[in-house]
C-alpha positions in Angstrom: 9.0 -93.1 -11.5 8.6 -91.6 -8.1 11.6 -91.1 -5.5 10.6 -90.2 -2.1 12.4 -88.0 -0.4 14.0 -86.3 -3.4 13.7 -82.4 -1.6 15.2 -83.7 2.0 18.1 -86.0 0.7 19.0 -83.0 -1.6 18.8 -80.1 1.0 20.8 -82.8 4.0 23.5 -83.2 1.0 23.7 -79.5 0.0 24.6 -79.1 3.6 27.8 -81.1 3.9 29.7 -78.4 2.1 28.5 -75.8 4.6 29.5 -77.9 7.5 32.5 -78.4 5.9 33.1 -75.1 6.3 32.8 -74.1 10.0 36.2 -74.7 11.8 35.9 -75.7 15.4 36.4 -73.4 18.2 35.7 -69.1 17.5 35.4 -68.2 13.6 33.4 -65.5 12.1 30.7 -67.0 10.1 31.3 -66.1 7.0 30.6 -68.9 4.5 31.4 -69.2 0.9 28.2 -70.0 -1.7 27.2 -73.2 -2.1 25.3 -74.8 -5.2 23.4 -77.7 -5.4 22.9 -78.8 -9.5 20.9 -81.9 -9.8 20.4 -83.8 -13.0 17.3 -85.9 -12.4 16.4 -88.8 -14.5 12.6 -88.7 -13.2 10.1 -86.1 -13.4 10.2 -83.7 -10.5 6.5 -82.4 -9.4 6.6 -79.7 -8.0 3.0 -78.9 -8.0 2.9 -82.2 -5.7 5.4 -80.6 -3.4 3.7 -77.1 -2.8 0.5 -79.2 -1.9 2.4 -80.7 1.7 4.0 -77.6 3.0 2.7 -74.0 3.3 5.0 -71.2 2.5 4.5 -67.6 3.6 7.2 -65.1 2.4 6.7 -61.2 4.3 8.7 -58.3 2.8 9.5 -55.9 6.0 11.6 -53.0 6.3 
């Protein structure tokens, strides 16, 4: 079964508890973690996924 979408739906929802967490007016950023646990009942390619965006991680100092 394939479910479009999947990556964006998940990261817009992971989201709402960080919103959630930014009062109005001056506060000082500091956010709690948030975790996203997802229990799929399709098969999740990855592979698939890596193929549409490029990703470029640098290490500087």
């Amino acid at each position: 079964m394939k479910v479009n979408f999947y990556k964006d739906r998940s990261l817009f929802y992971a989201t709402i508890p960080i919103r959630e967490q930014a009062t109005k007016g001056k506060w000082d950023f500091r956010l709690t973690n948030v975790y996203m646990i997802a229990i799929l009942d399709f098969q999740y390619d990855e592979n698939e996924e890596r193929q549409k965006f490029l990703r470029s991680v640098d290490l500087k100092n």
